[in-house]
C-alpha positions in Angstrom: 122.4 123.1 101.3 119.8 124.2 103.6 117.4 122.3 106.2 113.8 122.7 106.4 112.3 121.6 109.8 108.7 121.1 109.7 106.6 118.7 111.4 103.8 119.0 108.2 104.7 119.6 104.8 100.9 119.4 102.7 100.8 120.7 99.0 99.7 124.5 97.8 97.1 123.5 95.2 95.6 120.0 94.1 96.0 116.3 96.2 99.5 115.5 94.7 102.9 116.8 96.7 106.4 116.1 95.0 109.3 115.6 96.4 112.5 116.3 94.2 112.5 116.2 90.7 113.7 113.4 87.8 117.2 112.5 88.5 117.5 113.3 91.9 118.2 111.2 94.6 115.8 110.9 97.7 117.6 109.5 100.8 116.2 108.4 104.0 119.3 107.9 106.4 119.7 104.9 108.5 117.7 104.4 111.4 115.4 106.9 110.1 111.4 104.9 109.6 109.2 105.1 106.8 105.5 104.3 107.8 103.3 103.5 105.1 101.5 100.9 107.1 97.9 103.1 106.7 98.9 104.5 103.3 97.6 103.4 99.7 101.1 102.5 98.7 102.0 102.5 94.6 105.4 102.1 92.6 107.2 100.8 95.3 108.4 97.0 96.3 106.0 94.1 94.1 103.1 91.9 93.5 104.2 88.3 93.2 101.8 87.9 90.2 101.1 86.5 88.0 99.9 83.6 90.2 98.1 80.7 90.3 96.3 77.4 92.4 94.5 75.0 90.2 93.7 71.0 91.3 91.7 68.2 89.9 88.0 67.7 92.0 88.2 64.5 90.2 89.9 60.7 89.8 92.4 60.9 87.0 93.3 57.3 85.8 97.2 57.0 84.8 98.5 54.1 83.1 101.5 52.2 83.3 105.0 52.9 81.8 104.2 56.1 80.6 104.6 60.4 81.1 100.7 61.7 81.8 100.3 64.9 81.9 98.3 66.3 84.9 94.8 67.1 84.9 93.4 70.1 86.4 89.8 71.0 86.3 89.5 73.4 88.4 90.8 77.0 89.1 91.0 78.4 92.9 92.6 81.6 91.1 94.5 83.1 88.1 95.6 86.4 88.5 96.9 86.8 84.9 94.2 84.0 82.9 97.5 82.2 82.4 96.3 78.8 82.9 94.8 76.8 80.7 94.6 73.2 79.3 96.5 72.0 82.6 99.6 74.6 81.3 100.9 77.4 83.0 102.2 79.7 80.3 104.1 83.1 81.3 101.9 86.0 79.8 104.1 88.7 77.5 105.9 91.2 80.0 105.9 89.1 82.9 109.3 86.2 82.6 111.2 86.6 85.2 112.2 84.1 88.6 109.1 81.8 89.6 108.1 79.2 92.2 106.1 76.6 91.0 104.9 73.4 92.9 102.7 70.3 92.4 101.5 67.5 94.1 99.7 64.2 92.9 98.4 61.2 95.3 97.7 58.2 94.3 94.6 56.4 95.6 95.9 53.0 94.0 98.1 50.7 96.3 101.5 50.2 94.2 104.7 49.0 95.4 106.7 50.1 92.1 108.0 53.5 91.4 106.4 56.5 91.2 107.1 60.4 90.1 106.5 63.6 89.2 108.4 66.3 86.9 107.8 69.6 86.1 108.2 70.4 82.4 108.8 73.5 80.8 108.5 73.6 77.0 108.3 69.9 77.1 111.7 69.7 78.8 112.3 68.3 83.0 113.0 72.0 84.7 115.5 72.1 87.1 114.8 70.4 90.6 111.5 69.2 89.3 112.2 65.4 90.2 110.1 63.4 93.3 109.5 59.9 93.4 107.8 57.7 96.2 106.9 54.1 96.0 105.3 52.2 99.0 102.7 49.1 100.0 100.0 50.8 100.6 97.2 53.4 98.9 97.5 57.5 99.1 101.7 57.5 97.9 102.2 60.6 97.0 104.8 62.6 94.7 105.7 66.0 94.8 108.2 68.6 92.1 108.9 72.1 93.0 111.2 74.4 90.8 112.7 78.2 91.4 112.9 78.7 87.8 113.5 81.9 85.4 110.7 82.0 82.9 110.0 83.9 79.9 107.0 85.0 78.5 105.6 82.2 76.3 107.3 79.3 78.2 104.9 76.8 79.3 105.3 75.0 82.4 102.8 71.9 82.9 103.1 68.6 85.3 103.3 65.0 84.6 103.6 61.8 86.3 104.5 58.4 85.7 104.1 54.7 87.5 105.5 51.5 87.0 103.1 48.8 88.8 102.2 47.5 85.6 98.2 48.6 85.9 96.4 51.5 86.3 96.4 53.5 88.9 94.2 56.2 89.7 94.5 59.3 92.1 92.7 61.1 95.4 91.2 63.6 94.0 91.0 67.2 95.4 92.5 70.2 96.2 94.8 68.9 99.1 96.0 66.0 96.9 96.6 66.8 93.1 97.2 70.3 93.2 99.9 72.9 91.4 100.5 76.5 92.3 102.8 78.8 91.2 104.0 83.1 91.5 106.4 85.0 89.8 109.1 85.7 92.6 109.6 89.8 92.8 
């Protein structure tokens, strides 16, 4: 093995310079720094896409005794067009770990119970569960999952209260809300 000392290594011909060739290893020893901080920076670490923020602008009415699923009418982005119908669904090539989260407040004073689940394929997803019940108006409840999704599950929320009437929520983007990414 040799060493090459150089303090500027630029290609021959063209824009592209290569360093080793297929199957060989590249190693930057410890302490050594990489800095890509002004450099257009491709194949390397992730996007945590596809992602999503969607909420409801409006008052959704949710009756008593009974799973509703979520409304969301509007879309503050969709990297992947993989919302729709208030349902996340995992586009083809892209399952993998995700963090999804949702939040619905209730303009409606109750003093029963109150919650929220994530579902994927119709089914609670793990450590989707918040409830909150109180005396007075804006009571809020909340699911977040860490989840490993595969392309074609769908993920939606729903929510459920017990005060005998209809409630209704607070509508806006700070108060019924979901939001998800694909973890990289």
């Amino acid at each position: 093995m040799s060493t090459l000392e150089t303090n500027l290594i630029q290609p021959a011909t063209g824009t592209t310079l290569t360093v080793g060739a297929s199957g060989d290893t590249i190693t930057v020893p410890s302490g050594a720094t990489i800095n890509l901080s002004a450099a257009t920076q491709t194949g390397v670490g992730g996007a945590n896409t596809p992602a999503f923020s969607v909420y409801n602008s409006a008052q959704q009415t949710i009756g008593s005794g009974t799973d509703t699923d979520v409304i969301y009418n509007t879309e503050l982005f969709d990297t992947d067009n993989a919302f729709a119908s208030n349902t996340f669904t995992v586009p083809s090539g892209k399952g993998g770990y995700y963090f999804i989260t949702a939040l619905f407040v209730l303009e409606t004073s109750i003093t029963s119970r109150f919650w929220m689940n994530l579902k994927v394929n119709g089914d609670v997803g793990l450590g989707s569960y918040g409830e909150a019940a109180g005396l007075n108006a804006y009571r809020s409840a909340s699911a977040s999952m860490i989840k490993s999704l595969s392309a074609g599950d769908a993920v939606k929320a729903q929510v459920q209260q017990q005060s005998g009437s209809n409630a209704v929520s607070y509508p806006g983007q700070n108060a019924v809300f979901m939001a998800g990414y694909k973890l990289i």
